[in-house]
N, C-alpha and C positions, 0 to 999 in steps of 0.2 A: 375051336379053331386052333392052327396048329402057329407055332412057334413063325415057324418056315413060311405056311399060307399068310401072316399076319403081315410079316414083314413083304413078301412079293406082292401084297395088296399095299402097303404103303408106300412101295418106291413105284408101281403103276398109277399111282393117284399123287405123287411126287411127278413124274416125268408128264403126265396132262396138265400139272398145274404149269408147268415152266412151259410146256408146248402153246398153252392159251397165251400165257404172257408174254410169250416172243411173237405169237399171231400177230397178238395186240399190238405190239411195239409196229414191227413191218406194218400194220394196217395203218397206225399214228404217221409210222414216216411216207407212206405213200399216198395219204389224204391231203398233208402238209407238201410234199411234192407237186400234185396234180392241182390243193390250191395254188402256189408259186405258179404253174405254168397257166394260169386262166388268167391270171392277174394282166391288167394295161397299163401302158404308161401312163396313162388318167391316173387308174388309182396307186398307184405306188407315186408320184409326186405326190398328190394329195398329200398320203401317209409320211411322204419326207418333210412336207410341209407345216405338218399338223408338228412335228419335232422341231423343225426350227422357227415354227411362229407361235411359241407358249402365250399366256392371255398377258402376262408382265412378268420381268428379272428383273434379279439386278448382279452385276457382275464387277469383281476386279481381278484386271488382267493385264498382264507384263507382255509391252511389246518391243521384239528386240529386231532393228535392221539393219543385213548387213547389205554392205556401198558395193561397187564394186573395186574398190580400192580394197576391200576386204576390212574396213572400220566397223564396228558396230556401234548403234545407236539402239538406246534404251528408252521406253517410255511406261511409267506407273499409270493408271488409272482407273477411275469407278464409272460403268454404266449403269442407266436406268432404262426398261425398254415398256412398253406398256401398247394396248389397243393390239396385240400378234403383228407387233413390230412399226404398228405405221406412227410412232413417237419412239422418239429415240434419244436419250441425254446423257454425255460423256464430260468427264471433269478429271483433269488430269494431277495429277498428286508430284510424280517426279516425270524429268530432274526439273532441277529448282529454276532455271530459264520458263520452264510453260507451265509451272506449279499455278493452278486457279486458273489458267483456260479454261473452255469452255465450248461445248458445239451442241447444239439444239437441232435434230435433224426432225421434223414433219413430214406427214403426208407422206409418207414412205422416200424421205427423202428427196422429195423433189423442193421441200423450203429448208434453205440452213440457215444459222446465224450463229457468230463466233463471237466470244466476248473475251477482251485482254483485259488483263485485271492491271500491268503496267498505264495502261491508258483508261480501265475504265467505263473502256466505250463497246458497244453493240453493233457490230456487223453483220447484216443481210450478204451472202453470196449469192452470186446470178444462178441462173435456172443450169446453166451448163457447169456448175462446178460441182454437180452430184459425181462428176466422173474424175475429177480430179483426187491424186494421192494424198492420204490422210496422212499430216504430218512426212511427208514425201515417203512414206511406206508403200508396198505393192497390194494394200486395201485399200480403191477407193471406198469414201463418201456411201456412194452406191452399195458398194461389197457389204456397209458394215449396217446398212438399214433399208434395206428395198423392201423388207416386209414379205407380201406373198408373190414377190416376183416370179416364183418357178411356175404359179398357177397362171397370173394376169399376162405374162408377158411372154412367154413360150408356147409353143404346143409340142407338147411330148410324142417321143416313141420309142417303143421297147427295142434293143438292138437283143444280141444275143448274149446269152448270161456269160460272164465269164469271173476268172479268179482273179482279183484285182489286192495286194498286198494282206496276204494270206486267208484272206475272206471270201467267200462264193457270194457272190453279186449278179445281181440284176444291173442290166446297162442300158441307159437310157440317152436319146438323142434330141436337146430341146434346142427348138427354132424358134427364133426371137418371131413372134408376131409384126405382120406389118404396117400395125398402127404405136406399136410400143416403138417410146426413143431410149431404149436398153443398152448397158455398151457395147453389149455381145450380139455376134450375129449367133452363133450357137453354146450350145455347153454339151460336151460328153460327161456324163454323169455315171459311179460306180457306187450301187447302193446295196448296203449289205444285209441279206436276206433275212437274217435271225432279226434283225431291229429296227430294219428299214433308215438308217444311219447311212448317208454319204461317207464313203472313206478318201476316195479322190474325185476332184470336179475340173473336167478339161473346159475353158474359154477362149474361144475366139474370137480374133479381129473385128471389129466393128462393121466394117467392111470390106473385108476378107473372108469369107465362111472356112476355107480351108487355110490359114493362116492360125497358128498357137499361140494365144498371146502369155497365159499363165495356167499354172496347176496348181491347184490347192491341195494339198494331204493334209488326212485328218488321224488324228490317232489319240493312243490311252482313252477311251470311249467309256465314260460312265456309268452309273443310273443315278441322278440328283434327283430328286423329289420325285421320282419316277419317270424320268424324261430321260432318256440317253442324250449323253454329253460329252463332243468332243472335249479333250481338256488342252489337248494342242494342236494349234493350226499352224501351218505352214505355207505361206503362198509364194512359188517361185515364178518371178518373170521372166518368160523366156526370151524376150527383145530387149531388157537392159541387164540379164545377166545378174540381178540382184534376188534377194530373196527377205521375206519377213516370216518371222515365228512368233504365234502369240500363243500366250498360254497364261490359259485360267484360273487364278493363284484362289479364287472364291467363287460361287455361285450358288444363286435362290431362285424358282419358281414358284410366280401366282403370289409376289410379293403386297400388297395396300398400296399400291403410287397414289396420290393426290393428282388431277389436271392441272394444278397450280404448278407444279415442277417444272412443266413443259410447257413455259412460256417466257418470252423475250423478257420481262421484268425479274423473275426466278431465274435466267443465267448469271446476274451480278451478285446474289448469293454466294 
């Protein structure tokens, strides 16, 4: 065989091998395309859901609010989360006024109890304080351990995908159920395709459907223990004009909690 013949047989069998592997690629993104567009709102909440209700954390994270005086207020502290969210225990470290608080959320939040360590003592909150501001931040109670609320308390719907802070997203439209006492009448949801990761969560009015009450953005999006993880959150209220930032200075999945943690006698630890 010839010099010439040798070489024009290796660059034809050069140019099919690159032609198969750009098939291949085009077929990968078009398989990945046509699933995205079969997908429902069922199953893409699930898939959000499966991410934000790991089996147990534990997390310490810097929350910072500003007033609308334009003050900021600080808050250090360590949670522990266990059962895909329906136990929930926070314990705040700074500043040194709420250093050894204490808040015990159950049952997905519907039993709380705060312990002051100035007094000592163990406080049950009423069944309606799941909606009240934690620490007068724009997270309630609620916000910070409803557990699998996107599944029990909504019914989903896929809206049209759109670009939502520089990510291609699935958009979703959840309506509070009318046996859940949730504090949202809906949530516009923007969930990002590659990870199935909420970037921003529009909430509304209790009772207002068309009424904005806050937006949540999420950003710096990790992989910890294989879970994507926002590392910062930002919840702005659009009715008092204030805003909170939290951001996850630690985190662990599929930690060992003990049941003893997560109970009234275990907050005065």
């Amino acid at each position: 065989m010839s010099a010439n013949r040798s070489l024009i047989l290796n660059i034809n069998k050069g140019y099919i091998l690159k032609e198969i592997m750009i098939a291949g690629i085009i077929f990968l993104l078009a398989t990945a395309g046509a699933f995205s567009q079969e997908l429902t709102g069922e199953e893409i909440v699930q898939k959000v859901n499966e991410i934000f209700s790991p089996n147990s954390s534990y997390g310490k994270s810097k929350m910072t609010i500003m007033t609308t005086s334009g003050q900021k207020r600080t808050f250090i502290s360590e949670s522990w989360s266990k059962n895909k969210g329906e136990k929930n225990l926070v314990r705040y470290l700074e500043p040194r006024r709420v250093k050894g608080q204490a808040v015990l959320m159950l049952n997905n939040a519907d039993d709380i109890w705060m312990y002051f360590p100035r007094t000592q003592r163990v406080r049950k909150l009423a069944t309606h304080a799941k909606k009240q501001k934690m620490q007068g931040s724009d997270f309630s109670y609620e916000d910070m351990g409803s557990g699998d609320a996107f599944i029990e308390d909504y019914t989903p719907k896929r809206l049209k995908d759109e670009k939502m802070e520089g990510h291609d997203c699935f958009t979703l439209e959840l309506t509070r159920t009318p046996e859940s006492d949730i504090s949202y009448s809906r949530l516009i949801m923007w969930v990002i395709k590659e990870n199935f990761h909420p970037i921003v969560v529009d909430y509304y009015d209790e009772d207002d459907s068309s009424l904005l009450q806050k937006r949540l953005v999420l950003s710096d999006i990790q992989i910890i223990d294989n879970i994507p993880t926002a590392m910062k959150m930002v919840m702005h209220n659009k009715n008092d004009n204030t805003q909170t930032e939290m951001e996850l200075l630690e985190v662990k999945y599929n930690v060992n909690l003990d049941d003893s943690m997560f109970t009234e006698r275990a907050l005065k630890k």
